[in-house]
Every structure is written in C-alpha cells, then in structure tokens.
C-alpha positions in Angstrom: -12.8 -2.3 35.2 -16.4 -1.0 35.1 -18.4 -2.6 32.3 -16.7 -3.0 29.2 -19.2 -1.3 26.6 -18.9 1.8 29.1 -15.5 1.7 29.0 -15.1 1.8 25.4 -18.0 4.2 24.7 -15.8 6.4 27.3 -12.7 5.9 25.6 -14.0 7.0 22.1 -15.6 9.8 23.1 -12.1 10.8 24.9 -10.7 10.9 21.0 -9.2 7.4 21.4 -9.8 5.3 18.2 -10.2 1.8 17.9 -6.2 0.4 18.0 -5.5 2.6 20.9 -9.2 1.3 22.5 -7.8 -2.3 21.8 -4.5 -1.9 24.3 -6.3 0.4 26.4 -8.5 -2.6 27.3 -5.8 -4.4 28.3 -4.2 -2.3 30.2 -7.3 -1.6 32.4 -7.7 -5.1 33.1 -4.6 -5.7 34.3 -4.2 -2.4 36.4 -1.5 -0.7 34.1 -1.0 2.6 32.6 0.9 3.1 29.5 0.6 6.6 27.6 3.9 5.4 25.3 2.4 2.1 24.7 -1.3 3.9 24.0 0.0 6.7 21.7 2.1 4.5 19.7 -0.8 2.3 19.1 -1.8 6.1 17.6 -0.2 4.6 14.4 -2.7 1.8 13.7 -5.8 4.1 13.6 -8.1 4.1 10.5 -5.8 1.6 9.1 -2.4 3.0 9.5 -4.9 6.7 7.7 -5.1 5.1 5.0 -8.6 3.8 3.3 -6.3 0.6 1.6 -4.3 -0.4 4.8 -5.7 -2.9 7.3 -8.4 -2.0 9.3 -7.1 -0.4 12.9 -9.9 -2.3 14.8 -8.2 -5.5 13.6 -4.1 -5.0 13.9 -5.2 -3.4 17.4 -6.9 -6.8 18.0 -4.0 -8.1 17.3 -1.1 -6.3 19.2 -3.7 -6.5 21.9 -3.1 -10.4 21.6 0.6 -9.6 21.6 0.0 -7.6 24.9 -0.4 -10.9 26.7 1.4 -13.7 24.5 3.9 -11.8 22.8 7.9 -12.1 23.5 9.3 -8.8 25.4 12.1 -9.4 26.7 15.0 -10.8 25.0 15.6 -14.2 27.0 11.9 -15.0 25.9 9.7 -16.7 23.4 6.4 -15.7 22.1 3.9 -17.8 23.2 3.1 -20.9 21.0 -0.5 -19.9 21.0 -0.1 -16.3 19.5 0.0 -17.1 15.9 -3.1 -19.5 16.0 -5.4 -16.6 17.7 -4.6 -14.1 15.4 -5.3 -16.5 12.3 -8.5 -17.5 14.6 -9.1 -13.7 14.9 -8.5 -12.9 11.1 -10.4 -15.6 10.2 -13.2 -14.7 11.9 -13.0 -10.6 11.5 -13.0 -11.6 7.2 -16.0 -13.5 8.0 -17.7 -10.7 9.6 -16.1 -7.4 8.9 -14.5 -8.1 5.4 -15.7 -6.9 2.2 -15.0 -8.8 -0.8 -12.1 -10.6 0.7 -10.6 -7.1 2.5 -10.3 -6.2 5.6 -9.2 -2.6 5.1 -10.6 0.4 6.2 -12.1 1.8 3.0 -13.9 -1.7 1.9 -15.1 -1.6 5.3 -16.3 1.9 5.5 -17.2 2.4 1.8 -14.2 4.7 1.2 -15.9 7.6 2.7 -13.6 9.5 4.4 -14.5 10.6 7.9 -12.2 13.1 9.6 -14.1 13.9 12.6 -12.3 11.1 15.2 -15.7 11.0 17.3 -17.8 10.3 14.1 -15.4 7.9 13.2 -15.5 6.2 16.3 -19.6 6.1 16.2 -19.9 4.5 12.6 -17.0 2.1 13.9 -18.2 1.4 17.6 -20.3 -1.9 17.0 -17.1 -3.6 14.9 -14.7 -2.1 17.8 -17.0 -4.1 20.2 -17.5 -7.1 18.8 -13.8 -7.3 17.8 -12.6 -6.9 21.4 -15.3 -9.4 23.1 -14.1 -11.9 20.3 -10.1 -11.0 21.1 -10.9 -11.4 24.8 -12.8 -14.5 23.8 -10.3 -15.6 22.6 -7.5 -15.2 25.2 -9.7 -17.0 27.4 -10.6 -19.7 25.4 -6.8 -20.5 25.3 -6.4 -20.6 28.6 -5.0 -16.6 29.4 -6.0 -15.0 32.7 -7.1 -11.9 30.7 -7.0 -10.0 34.2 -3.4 -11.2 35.4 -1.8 -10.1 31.9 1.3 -11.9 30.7 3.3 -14.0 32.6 6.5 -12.7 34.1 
C-alpha cells in the first residue's frame, strides 16, 4: 500500500467517508477487496447521518479493529484483545476528539451540517488520520500483523 496519508487523501476525494476509509485501510493492507464489506460500512458515515449519533470516524475505528480480531465464523471466538482496544481507542478518541464528554458528530463538528461528502471529508481529514494511525497503533501494539489480517 502506497503511503497511508496518500491513500486516505485518495480515498476521500473518491467520495468515500471516514467509516468506509477505516475498512478500506484494512483491506489494502492485507491485499483484499470487499465492495459489500465497504458499502455497508456506508451506514456508519457522519455518525450513522445523524449530528447526535456516534461519530463515523470512531465506530469505523472500531469495526476496523473487528476486521482483524473479531469472531466470523461460527466455530470461533472473538479475540480476547478486541474489547480492551476499542475501550483503549474510545478512551483515547474522548480525550482528543470529544466535546463535553461526546463523541458524536454534531459536538464534534459544531452541528453544522455539511452535505457536500468532499467538504465533509476536508474539515474531517486530520481526525480520520489520527484515528487510523492510533487504531493501527494499536493493533500493533497488541501484537496483530496488521499486514497478514486475521488469523484463519
């Protein structure tokens, strides 16, 4: 995968928002393709459209942490590890993203609604970033092969 800030910078300005940007991420890394996988994650954007839902940035952070520790078959577990990194992650995204204890869109954005996806994407690209390098930060940090995906 070409460099990572390229990659996302490509992908917004492709229409993609910043829960489809999360998978999409992983997918690259690992060398797969899923449009089913990247337009459900459709769902998540701009905090499910709302302004009072959970920010996209963040529940794409975290199905992205799913992507390689979640259960998906039916003879399998989750991972131990997956609850702790999202709590890691939410923990952390309050901290820096949150607004008076929120983490929704609207806080986030001041309630201005934005309908344009690629001005969206601009005014969200830094927080898109940073969540990403600290999701992948994270997946690293306990001990995934971000590039190898999850185990079979």
């Amino acid at each position: 995968m070409e460099d990572l800030s390229t990659a996302v910078m490509q992908w917004g300005q492709e229409g993609f928002c910043c829960s489809q940007i999360m998978i999409l991420t992983g997918l690259a890394l690992t060398g797969k393709e899923n449009k089913d996988l990247t337009a459900a994650m459709n769902g998540l954007c701009k905090g499910t459209f709302s302004p009072v839902c959970t920010c996209g940035a963040l529940t794409g952070a975290c199905c992205l942490l799913g992507f390689y520790a979640g259960k998906g078959a039916p003879l399998e577990d989750k991972d131990p590890r997956l609850p702790e990194m999202i709590g890691c992650l939410h923990e952390w995204f309050q901290g820096k993203w949150g607004s008076g204890g929120h983490v929704n869109c609207g806080d986030i954005l001041g309630f201005e609604p934005i309908a344009d996806p690629k001005q969206c994407f601009q005014k969200c690209f830094p927080m898109i970033m940073e969540t990403l390098e600290k999701t992948l930060e994270l997946l690293e940090t306990h001990g995934f092969d971000i590039r190898e995906g999850r185990p079979l």
